[in-house]
N, C-alpha and C positions, 0 to 999 in steps of 0.2 A: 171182663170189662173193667177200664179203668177208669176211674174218675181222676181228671187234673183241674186243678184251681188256675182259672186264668187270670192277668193281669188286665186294671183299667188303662190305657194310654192314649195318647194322642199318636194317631199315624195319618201316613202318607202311602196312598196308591192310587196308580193310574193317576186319575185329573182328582181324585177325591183328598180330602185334609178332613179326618172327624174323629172323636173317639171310640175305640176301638174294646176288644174283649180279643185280646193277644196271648200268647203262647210260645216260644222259642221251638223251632222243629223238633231241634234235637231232643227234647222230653218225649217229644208225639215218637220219632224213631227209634229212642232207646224200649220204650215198651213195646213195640211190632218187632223189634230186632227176639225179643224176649217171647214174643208169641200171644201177646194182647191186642185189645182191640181200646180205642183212648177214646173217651167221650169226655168232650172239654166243657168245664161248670164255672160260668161265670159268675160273679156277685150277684145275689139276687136276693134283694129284700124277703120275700117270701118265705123263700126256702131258709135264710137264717131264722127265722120263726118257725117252720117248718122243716128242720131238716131230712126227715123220714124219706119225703117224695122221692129224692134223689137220692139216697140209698137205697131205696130199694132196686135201684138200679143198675147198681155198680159193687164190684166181686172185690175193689180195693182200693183205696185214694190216694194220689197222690201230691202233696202240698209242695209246688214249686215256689223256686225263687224270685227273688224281686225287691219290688221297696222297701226302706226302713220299716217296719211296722210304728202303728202312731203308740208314743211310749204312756198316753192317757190309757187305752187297753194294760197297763202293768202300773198302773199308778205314780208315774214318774212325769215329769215337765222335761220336754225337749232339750235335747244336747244341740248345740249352733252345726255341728254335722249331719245332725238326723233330717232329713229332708225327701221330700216325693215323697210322704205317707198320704196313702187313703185310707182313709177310715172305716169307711163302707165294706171293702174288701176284710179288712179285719176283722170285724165284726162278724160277716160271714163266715170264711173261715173256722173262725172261734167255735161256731156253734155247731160247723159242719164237720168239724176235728174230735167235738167234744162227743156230739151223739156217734161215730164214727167207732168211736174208742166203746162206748157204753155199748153196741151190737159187735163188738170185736171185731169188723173189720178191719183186715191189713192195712196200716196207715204208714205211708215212707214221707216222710218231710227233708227237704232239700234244701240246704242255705238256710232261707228266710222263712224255709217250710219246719226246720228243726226248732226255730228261734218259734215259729207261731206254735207247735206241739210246746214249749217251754211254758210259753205266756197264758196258753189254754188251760193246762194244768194250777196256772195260778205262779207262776217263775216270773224271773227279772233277767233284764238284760243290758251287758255293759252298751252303752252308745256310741263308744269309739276306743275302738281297742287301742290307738295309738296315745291316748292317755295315759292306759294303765300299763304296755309293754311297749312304748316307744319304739317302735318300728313302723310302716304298712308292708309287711309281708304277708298279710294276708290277701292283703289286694295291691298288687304291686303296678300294671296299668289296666286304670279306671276304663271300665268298656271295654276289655280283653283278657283271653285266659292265658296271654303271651307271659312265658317264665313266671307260671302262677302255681308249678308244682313244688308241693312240699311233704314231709312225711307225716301223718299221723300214727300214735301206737295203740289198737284195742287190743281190748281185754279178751285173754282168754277163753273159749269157749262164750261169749258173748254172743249174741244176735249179728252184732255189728261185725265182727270175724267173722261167723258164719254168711255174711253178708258178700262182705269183699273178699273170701276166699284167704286172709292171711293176717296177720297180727301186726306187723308193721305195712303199711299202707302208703302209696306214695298217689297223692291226690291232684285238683284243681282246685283253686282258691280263687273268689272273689267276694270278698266280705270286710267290713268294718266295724261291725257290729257281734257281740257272741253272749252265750249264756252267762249269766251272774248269778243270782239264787235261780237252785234248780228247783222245778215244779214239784208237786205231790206226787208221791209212788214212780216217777222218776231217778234211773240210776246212772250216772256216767259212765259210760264203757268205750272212749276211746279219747285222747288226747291228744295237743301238737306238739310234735316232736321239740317246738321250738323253747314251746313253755307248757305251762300248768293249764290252757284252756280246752275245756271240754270240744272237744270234736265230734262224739256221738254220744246221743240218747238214745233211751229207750226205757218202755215200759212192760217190769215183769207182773205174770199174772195174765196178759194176753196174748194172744197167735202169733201179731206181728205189729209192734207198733215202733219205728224207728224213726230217728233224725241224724242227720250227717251235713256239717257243714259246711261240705264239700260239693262236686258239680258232679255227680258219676255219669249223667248224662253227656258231658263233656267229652266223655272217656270211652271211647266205644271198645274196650277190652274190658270195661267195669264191668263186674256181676252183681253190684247191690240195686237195679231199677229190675233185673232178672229175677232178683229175691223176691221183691216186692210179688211180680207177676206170679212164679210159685207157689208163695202162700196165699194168694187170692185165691189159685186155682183151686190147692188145697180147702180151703174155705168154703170154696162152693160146692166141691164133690161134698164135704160132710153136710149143707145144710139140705142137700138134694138128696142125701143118705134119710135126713130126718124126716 
């Protein structure tokens, strides 16, 4: 069972216009392609005070994509790009990433899922990469994965290799935003090709805790949403061994 963080939004169905607790399919299909079952966790004041209830539920989480995160969570004042933060969601997250981590569950962070594993740990993040490397190649059109691939290189024998099956990496991109000081006990294991920006997290010392700021959901030949499912499963044969 997976656990995925849904976004808050305003939608449109049928005759209805209201806000919403949304999800992109493709996360829901990339875990069932994998042999998971996706129970989707929206914000919920509660459980960020509690986050127990809902792990005791779920064999792995996974923190999707989505809005800027608000840069008050990493003690920084808004960049004029960083925009659509909610708060609320962040904060959840935060606590649900953080106890998550503390019962070793498999944690895969995705995009804005890598960047909230970053900020959780206590990390910073640039707020517009086209400051500091003058290009947007990493999101080349806004609202599409149209010519959004590019290479990343991990590290050897890394999680994140073990992940994607291979040390050069050739991904989806849609991000403007990336890691700057990295969190506690946090290591980088994978980069872009393009420059020096960290492209995968991860944390040693437990089972499975990853970030990639990449779309592998995007990628229906990816095997890093497959990893995640794996070591869930792993996970729970051993705690059902105990």
């Amino acid at each position: 069972m997976i656990g995925i963080c849904t976004a808050l939004e305003r939608a449109r169905w049928s005759v209805w216009d209201q806000q919403a607790a949304l999800l992109p399919l493709s996360y829901v299909e990339a875990v069932q392609r994998a042999g998971g079952l996706v129970l989707m966790i929206p914000p919920d004041q509660g459980l960020a005070e509690d986050p127990e209830q809902v792990l005791e539920l779920i064999d792995g989480l996974l923190l999707a994509g989505g809005a800027d995160i608000d840069p008050a969570a990493y003690h920084q004042q808004p960049h004029p790009e960083t925009v659509g933060t909610v708060p609320e969601r962040d904060a959840f997250e935060i606590a649900l990433v953080r106890a998550a981590i503390e019962r070793d569950i498999p944690v895969l962070g995705i995009c804005r899922g890598m960047q909230l594993i970053n900020v959780a740990r206590g990390g910073t993040l640039l707020q517009h990469l086209p400051d500091r490397f003058g290009h947007q190649e990493h999101r080349r059109v806004v609202g599409s994965f149209d010519g959004a691939e590019h290479d990343v290189i991990l590290a050897g024998g890394s999680l994140a290799a073990g992940a994607a099956g291979e040390v050069a990496h050739v991904t989806k991109s849609h991000h403007h935003q990336g890691v700057d000081r990295l969190g506690d006990g946090l290591l980088v294991s994978g980069v872009s090709a393009m420059e020096d920006l960290p492209e995968a997290i991860e944390l040693p010392g437990r089972h499975f805790v990853l970030g990639v700021q990449w779309h592998p959901e995007a990628d229906q030949g990816s095997t890093v949403v497959g990893a995640l499912v794996r070591a869930a499963t792993r996970a729970d044969t051993t705690l059902a061994r105990e």
